[in-house]
PDB file with SEQRES, HELIX, SHEET and CRYST1 records, atoms N, CA, C and O in Angstrom:
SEQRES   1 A   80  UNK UNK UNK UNK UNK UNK UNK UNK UNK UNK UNK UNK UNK          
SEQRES   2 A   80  UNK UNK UNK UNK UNK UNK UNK UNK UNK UNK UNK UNK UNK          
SEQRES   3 A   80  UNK UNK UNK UNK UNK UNK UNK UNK UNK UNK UNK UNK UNK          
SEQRES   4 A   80  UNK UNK UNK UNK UNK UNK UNK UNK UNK UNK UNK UNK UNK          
SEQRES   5 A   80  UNK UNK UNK UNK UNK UNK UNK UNK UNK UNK UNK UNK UNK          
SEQRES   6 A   80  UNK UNK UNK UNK UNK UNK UNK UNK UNK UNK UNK UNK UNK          
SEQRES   7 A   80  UNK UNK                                                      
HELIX    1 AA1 UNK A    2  UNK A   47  1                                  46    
HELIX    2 AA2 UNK A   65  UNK A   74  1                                  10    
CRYST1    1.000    1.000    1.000  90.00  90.00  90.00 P 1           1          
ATOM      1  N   UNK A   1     116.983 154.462  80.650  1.00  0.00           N  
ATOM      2  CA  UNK A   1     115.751 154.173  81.355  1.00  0.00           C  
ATOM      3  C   UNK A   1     115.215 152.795  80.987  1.00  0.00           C  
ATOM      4  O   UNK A   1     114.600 152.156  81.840  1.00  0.00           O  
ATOM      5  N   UNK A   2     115.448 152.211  79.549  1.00  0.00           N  
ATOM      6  CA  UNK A   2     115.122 151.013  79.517  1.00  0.00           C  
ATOM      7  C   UNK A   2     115.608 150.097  80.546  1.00  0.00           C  
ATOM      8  O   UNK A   2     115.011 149.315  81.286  1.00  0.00           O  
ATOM      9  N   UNK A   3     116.811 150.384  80.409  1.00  0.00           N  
ATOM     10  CA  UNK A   3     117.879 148.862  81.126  1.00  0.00           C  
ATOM     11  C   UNK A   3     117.594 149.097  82.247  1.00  0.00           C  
ATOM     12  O   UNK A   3     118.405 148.508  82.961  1.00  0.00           O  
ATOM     13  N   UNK A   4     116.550 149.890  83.103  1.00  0.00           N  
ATOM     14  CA  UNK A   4     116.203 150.168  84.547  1.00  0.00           C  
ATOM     15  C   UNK A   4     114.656 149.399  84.581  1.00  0.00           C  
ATOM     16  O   UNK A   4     114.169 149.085  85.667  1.00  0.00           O  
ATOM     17  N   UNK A   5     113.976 149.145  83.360  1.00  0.00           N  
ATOM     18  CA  UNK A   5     112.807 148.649  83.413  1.00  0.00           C  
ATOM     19  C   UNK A   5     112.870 147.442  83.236  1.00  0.00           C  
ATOM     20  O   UNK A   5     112.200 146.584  83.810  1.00  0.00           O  
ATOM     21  N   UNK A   6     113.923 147.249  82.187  1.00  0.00           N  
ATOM     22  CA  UNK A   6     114.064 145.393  81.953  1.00  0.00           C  
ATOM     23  C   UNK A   6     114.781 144.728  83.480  1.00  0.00           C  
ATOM     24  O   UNK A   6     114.626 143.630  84.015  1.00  0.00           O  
ATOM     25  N   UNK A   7     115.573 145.876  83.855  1.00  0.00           N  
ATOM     26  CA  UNK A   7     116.247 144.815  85.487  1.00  0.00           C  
ATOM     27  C   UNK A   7     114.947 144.762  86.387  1.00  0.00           C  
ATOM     28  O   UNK A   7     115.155 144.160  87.440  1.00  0.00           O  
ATOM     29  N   UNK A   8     114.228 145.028  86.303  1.00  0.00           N  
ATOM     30  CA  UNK A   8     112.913 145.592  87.218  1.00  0.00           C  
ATOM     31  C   UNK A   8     112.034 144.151  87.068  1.00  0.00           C  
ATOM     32  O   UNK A   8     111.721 143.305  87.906  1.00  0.00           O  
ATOM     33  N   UNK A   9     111.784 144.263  85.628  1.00  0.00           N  
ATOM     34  CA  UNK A   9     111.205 143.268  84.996  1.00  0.00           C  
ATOM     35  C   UNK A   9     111.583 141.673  85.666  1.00  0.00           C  
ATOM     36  O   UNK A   9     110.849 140.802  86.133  1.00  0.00           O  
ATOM     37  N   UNK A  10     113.090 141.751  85.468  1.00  0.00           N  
ATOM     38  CA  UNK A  10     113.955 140.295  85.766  1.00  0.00           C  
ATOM     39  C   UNK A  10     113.807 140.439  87.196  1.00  0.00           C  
ATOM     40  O   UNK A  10     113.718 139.324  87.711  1.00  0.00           O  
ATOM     41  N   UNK A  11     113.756 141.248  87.921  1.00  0.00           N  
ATOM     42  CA  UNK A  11     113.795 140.886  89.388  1.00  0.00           C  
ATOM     43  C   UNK A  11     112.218 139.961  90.148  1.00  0.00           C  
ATOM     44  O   UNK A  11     112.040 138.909  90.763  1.00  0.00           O  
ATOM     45  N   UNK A  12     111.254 141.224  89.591  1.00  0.00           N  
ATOM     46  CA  UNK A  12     109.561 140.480  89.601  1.00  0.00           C  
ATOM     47  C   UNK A  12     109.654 138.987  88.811  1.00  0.00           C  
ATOM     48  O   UNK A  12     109.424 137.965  89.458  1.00  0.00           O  
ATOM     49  N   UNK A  13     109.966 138.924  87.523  1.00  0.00           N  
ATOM     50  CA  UNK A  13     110.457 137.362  87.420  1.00  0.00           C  
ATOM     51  C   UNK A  13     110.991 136.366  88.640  1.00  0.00           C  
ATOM     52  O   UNK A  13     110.575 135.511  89.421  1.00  0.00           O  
ATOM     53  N   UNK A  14     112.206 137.074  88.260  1.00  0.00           N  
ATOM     54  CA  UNK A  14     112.706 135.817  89.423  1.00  0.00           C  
ATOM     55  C   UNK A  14     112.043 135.624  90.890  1.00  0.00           C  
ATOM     56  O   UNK A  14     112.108 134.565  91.515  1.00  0.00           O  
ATOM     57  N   UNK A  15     111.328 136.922  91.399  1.00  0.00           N  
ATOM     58  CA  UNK A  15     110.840 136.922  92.948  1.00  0.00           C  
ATOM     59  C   UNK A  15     109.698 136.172  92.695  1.00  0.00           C  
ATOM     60  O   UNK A  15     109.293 135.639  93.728  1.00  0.00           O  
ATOM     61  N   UNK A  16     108.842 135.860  91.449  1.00  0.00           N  
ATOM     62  CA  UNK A  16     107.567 135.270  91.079  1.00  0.00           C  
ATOM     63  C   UNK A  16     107.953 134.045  91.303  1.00  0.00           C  
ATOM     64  O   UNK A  16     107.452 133.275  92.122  1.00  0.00           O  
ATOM     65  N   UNK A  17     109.170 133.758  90.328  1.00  0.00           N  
ATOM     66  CA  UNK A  17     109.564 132.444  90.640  1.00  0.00           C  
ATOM     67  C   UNK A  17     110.197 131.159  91.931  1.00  0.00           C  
ATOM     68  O   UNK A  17     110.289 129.975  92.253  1.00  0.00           O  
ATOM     69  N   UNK A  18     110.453 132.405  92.213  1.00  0.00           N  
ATOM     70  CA  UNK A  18     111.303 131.788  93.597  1.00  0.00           C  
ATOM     71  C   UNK A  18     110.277 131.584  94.854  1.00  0.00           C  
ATOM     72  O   UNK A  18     110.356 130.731  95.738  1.00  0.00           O  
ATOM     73  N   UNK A  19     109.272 132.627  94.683  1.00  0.00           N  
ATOM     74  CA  UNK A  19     107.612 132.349  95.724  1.00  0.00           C  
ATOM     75  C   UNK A  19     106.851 130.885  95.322  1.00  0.00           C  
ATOM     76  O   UNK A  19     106.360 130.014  96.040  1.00  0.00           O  
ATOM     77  N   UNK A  20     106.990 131.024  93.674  1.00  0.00           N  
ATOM     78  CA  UNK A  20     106.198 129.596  93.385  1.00  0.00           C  
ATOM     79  C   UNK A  20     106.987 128.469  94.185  1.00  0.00           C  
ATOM     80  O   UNK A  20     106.503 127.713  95.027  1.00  0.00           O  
ATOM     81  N   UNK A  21     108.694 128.529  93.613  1.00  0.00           N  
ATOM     82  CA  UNK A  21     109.338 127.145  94.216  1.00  0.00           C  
ATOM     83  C   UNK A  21     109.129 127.099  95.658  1.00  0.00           C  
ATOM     84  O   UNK A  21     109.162 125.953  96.107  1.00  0.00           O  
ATOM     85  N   UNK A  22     108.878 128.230  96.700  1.00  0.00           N  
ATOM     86  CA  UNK A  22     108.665 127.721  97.624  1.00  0.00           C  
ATOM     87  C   UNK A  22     107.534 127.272  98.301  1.00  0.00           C  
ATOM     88  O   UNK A  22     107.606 126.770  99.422  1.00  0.00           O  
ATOM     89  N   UNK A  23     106.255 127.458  97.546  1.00  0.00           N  
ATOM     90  CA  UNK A  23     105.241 126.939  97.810  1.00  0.00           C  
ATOM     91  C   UNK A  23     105.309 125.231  97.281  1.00  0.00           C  
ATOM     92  O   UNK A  23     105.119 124.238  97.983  1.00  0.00           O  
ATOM     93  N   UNK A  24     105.605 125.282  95.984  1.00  0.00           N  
ATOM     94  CA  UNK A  24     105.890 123.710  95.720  1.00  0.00           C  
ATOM     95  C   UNK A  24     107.353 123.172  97.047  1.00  0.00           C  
ATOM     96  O   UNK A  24     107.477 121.958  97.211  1.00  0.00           O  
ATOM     97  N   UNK A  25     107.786 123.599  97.413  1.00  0.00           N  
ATOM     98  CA  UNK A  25     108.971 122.634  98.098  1.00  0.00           C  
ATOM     99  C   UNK A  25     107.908 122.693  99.718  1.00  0.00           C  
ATOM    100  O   UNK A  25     107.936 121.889 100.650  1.00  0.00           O  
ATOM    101  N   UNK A  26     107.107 123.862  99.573  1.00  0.00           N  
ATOM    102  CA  UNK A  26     106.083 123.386 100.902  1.00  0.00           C  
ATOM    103  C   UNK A  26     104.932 122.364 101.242  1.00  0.00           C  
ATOM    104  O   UNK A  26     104.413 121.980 102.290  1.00  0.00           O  
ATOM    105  N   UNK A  27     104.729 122.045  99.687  1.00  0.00           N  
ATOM    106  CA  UNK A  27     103.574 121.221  99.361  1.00  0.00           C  
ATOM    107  C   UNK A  27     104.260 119.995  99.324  1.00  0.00           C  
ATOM    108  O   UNK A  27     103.522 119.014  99.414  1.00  0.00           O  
ATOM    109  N   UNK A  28     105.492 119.767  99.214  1.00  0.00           N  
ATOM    110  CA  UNK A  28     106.449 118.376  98.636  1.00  0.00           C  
ATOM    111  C   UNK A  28     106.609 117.842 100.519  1.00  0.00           C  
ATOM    112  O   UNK A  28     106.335 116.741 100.995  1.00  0.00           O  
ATOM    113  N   UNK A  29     107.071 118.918 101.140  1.00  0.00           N  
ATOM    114  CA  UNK A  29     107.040 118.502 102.706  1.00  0.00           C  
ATOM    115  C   UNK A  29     105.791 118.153 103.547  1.00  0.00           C  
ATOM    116  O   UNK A  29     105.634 117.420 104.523  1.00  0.00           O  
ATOM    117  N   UNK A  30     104.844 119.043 102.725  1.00  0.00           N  
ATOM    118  CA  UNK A  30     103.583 118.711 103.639  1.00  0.00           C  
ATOM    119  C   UNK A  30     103.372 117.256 103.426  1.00  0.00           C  
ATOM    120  O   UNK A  30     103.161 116.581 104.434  1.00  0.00           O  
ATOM    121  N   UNK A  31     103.397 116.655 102.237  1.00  0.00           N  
ATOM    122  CA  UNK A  31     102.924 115.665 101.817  1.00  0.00           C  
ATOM    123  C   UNK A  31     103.457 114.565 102.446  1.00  0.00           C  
ATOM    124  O   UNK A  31     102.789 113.556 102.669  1.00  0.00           O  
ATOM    125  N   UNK A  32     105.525 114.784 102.985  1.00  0.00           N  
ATOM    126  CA  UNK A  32     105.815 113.824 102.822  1.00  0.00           C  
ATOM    127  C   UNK A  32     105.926 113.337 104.108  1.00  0.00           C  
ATOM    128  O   UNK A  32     106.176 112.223 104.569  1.00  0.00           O  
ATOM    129  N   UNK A  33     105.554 115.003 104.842  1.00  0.00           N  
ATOM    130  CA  UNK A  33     105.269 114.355 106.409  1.00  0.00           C  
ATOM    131  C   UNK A  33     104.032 113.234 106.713  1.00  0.00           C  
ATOM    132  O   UNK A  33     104.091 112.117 107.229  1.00  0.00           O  
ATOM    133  N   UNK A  34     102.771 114.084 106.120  1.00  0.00           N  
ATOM    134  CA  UNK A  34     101.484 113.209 105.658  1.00  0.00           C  
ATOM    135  C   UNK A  34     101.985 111.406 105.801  1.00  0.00           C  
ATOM    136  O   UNK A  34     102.057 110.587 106.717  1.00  0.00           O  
ATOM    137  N   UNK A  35     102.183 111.418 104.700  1.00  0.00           N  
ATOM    138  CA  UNK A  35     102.861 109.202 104.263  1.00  0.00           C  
ATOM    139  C   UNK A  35     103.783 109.358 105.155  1.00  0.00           C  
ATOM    140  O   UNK A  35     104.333 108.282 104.921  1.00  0.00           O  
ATOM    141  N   UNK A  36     104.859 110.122 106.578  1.00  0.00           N  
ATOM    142  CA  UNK A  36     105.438 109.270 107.051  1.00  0.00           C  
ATOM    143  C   UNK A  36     104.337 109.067 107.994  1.00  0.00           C  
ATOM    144  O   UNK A  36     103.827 107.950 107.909  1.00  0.00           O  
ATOM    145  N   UNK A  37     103.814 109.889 108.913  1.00  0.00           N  
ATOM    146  CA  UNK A  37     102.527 109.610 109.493  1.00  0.00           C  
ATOM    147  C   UNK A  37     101.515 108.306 109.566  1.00  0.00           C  
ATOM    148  O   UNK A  37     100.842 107.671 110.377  1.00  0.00           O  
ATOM    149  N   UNK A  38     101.810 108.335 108.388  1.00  0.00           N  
ATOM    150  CA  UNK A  38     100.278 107.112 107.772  1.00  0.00           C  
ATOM    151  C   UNK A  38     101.300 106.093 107.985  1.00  0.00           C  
ATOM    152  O   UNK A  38     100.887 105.260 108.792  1.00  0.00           O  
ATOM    153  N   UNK A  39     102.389 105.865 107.597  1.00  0.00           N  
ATOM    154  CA  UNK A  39     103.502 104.826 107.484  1.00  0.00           C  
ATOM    155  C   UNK A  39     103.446 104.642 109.092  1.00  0.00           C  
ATOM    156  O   UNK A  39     102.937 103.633 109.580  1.00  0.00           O  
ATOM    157  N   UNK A  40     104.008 105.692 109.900  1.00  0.00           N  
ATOM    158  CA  UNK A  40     104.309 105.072 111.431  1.00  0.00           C  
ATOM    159  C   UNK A  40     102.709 104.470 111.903  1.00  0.00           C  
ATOM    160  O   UNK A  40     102.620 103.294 112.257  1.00  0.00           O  
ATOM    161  N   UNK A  41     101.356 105.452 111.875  1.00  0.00           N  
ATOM    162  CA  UNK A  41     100.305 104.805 112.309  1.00  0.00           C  
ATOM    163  C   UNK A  41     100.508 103.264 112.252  1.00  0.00           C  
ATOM    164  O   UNK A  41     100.684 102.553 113.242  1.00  0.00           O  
ATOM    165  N   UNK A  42     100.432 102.591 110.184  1.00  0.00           N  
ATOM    166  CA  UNK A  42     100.560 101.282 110.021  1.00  0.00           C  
ATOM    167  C   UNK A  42     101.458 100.561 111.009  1.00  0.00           C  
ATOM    168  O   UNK A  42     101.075  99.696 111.797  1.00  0.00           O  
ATOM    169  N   UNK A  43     102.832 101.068 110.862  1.00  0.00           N  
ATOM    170  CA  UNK A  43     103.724 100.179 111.945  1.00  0.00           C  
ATOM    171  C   UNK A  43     103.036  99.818 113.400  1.00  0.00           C  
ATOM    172  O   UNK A  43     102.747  98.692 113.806  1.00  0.00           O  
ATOM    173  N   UNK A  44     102.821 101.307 114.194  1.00  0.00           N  
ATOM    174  CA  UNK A  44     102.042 100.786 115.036  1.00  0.00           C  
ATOM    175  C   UNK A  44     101.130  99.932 115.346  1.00  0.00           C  
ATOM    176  O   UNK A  44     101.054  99.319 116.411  1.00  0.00           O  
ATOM    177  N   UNK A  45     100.264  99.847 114.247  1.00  0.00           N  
ATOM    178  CA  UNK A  45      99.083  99.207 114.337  1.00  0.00           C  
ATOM    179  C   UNK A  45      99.485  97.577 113.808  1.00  0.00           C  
ATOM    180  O   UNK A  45      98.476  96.891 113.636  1.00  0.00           O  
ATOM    181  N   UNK A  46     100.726  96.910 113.545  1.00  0.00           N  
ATOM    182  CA  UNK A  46     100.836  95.888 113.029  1.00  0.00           C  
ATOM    183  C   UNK A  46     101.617  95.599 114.163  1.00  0.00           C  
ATOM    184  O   UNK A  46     101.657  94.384 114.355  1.00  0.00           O  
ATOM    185  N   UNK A  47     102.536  96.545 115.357  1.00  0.00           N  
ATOM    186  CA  UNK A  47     102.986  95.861 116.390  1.00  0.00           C  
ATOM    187  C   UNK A  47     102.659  95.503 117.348  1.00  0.00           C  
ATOM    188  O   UNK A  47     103.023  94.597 118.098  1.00  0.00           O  
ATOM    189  N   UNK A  48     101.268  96.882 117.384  1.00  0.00           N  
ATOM    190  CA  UNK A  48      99.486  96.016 118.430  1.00  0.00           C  
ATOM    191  C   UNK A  48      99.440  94.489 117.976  1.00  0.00           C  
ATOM    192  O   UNK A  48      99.789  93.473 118.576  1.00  0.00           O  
ATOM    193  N   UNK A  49      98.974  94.647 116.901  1.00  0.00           N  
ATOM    194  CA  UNK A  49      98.524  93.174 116.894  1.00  0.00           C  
ATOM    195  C   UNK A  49      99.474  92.220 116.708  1.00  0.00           C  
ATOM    196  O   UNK A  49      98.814  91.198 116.518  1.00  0.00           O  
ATOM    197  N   UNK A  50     100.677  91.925 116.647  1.00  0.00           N  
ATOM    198  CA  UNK A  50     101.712  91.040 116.376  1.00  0.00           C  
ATOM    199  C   UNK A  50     101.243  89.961 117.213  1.00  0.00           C  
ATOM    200  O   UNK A  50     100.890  89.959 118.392  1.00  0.00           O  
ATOM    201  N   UNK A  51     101.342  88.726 116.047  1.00  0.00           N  
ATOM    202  CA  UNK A  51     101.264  87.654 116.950  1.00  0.00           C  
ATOM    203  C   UNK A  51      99.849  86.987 116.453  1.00  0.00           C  
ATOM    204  O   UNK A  51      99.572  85.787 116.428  1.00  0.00           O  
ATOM    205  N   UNK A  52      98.982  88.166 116.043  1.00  0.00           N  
ATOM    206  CA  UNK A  52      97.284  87.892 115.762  1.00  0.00           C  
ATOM    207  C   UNK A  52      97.038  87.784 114.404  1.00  0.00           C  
ATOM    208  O   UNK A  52      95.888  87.863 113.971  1.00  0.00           O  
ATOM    209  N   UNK A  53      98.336  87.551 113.433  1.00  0.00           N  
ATOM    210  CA  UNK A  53      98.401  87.250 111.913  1.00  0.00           C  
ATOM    211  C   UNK A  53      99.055  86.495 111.797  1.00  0.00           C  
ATOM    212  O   UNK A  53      99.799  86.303 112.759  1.00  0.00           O  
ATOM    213  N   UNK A  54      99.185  85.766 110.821  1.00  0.00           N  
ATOM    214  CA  UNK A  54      99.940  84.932 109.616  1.00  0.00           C  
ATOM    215  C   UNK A  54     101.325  85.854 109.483  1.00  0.00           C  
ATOM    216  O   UNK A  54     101.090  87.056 109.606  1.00  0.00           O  
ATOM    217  N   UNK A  55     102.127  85.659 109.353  1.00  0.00           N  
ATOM    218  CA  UNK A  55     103.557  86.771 108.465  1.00  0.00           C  
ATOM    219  C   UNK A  55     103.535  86.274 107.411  1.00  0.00           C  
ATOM    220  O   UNK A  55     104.101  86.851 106.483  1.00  0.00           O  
ATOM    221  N   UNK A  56     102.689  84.687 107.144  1.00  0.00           N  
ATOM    222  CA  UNK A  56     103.344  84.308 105.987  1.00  0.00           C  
ATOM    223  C   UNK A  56     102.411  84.481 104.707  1.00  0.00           C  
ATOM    224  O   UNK A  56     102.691  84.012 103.604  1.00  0.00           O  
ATOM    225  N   UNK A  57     101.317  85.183 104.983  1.00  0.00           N  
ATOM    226  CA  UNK A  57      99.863  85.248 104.443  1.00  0.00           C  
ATOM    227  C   UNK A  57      99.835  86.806 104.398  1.00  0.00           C  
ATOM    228  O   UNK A  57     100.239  87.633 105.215  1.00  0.00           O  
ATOM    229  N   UNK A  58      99.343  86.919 103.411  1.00  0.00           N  
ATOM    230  CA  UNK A  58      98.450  88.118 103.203  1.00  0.00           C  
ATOM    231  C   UNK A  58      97.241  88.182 102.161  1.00  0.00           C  
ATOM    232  O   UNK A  58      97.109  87.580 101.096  1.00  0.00           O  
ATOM    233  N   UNK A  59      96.559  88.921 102.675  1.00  0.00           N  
ATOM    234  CA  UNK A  59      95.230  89.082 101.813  1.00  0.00           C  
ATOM    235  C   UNK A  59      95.043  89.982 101.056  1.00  0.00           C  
ATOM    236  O   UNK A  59      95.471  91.064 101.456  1.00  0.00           O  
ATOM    237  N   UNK A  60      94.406  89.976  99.779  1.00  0.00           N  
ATOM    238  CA  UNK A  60      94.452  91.147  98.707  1.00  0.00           C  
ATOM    239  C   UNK A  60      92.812  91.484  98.780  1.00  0.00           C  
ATOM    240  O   UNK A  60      92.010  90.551  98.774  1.00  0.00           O  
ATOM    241  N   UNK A  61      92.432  92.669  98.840  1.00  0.00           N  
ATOM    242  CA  UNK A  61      91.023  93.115  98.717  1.00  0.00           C  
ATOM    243  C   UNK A  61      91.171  94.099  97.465  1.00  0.00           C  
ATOM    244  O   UNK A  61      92.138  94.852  97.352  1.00  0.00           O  
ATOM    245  N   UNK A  62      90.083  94.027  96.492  1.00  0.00           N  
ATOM    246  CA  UNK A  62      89.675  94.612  95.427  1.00  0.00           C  
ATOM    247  C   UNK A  62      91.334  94.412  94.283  1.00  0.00           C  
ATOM    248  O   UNK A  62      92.152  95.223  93.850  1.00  0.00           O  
ATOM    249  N   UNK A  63      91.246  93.573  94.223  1.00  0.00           N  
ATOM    250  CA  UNK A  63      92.527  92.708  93.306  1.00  0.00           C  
ATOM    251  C   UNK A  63      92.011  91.914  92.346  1.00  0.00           C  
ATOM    252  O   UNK A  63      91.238  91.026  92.705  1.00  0.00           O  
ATOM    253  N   UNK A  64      92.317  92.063  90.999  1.00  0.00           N  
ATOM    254  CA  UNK A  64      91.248  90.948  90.105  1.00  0.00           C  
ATOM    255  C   UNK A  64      92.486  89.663  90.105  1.00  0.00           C  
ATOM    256  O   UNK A  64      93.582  89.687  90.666  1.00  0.00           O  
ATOM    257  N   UNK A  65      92.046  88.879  89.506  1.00  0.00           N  
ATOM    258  CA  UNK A  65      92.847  87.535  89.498  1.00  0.00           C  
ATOM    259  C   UNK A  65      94.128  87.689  88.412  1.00  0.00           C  
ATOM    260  O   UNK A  65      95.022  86.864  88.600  1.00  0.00           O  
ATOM    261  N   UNK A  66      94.290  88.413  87.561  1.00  0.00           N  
ATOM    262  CA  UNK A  66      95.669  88.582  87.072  1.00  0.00           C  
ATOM    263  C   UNK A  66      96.283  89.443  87.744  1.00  0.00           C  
ATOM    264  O   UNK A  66      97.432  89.614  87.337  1.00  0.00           O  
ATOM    265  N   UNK A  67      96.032  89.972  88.487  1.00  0.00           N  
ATOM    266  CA  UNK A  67      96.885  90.889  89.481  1.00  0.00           C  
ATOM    267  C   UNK A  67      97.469  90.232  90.362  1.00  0.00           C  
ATOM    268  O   UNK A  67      98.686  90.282  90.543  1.00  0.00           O  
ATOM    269  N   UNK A  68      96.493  89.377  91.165  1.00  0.00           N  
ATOM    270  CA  UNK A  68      97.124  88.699  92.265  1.00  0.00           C  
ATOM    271  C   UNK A  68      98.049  87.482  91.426  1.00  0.00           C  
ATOM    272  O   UNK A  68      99.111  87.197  91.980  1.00  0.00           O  
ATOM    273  N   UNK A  69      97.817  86.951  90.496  1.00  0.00           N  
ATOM    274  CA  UNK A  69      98.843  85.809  89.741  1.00  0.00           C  
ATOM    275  C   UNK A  69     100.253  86.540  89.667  1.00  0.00           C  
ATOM    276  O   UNK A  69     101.306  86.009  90.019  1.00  0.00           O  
ATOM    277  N   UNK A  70     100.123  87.936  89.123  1.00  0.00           N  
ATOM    278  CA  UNK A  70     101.222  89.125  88.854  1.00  0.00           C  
ATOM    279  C   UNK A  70     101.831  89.018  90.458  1.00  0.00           C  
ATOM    280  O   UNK A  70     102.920  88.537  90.773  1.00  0.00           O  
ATOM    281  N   UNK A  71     101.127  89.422  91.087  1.00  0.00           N  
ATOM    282  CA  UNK A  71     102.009  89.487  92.594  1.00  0.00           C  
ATOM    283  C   UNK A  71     102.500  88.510  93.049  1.00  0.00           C  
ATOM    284  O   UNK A  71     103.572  88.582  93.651  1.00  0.00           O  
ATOM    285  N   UNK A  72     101.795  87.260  92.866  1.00  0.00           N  
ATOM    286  CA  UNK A  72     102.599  86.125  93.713  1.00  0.00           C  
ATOM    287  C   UNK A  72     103.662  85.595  92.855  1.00  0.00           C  
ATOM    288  O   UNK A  72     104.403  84.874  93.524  1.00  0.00           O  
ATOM    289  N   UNK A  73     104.009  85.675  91.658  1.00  0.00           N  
ATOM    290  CA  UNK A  73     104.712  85.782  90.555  1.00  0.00           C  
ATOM    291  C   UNK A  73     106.056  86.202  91.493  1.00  0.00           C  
ATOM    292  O   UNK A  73     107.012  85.637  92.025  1.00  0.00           O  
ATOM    293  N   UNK A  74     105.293  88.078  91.291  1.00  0.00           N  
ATOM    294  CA  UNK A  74     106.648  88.473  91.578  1.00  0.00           C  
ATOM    295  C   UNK A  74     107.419  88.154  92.799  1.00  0.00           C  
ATOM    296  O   UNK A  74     108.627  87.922  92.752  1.00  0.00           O  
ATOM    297  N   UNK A  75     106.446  88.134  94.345  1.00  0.00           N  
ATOM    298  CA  UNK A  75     107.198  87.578  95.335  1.00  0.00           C  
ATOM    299  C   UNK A  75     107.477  85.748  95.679  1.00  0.00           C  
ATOM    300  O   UNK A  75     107.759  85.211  96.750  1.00  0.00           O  
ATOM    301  N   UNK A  76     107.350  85.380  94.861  1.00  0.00           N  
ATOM    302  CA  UNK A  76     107.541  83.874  94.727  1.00  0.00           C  
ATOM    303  C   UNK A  76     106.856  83.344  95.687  1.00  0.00           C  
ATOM    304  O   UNK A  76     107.477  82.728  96.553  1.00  0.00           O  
ATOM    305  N   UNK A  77     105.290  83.462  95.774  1.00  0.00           N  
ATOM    306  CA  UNK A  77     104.093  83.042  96.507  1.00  0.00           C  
ATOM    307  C   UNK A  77     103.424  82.533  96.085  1.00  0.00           C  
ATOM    308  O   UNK A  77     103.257  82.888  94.919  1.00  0.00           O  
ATOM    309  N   UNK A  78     102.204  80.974  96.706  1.00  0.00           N  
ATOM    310  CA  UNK A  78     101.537  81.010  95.958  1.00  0.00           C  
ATOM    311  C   UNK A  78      99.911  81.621  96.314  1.00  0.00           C  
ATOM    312  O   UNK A  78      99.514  82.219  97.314  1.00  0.00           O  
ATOM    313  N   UNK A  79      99.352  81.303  95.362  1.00  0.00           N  
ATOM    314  CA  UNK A  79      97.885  82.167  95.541  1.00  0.00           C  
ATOM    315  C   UNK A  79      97.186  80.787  95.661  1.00  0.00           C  
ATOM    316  O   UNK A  79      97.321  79.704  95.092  1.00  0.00           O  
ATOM    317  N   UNK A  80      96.213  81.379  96.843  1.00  0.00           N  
ATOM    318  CA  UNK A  80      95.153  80.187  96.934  1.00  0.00           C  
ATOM    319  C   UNK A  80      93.164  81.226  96.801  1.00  0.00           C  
ATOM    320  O   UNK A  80      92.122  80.572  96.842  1.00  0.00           O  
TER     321      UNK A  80                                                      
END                                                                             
């Protein structure tokens, strides 16, 4: 009768476990539909306006000044 309570045991385990992973692998998709979403909006919204920017410019908002030195650093830009 034990070895009928401990398999019992391991099954509610694993079914506990296997409900959690699929809520996390549902939360991992929700999300990642979310950012492609936000990603295509941006595209869209930069092929509206094409033409009505700089390509070669960009602007940093709420950036302190070693950050932006750090960025143009890294993309070999300079900062004005």
């Amino acid at each position: 009768m034990e070895k009928a309570k401990m398999k019992r045991l391991c099954l509610i385990v694993f079914g506990m476990l296997l409900a959690l992973s699929l809520v996390f692998a549902g939360l991992f998709v929700a999300e990642e539909i979310r950012l492609n979403t936000l990603q295509q909006d941006a595209l869209e919204e930069l092929e509206e306006n094409k033409g009505a920017y700089d390509e070669h410019t960009i602007v940093l908002y709420d950036t302190s000044q070693s950050e932006a030195e750090m960025l143009a650093e890294k993309f070999g830009a300079k900062l004005r």
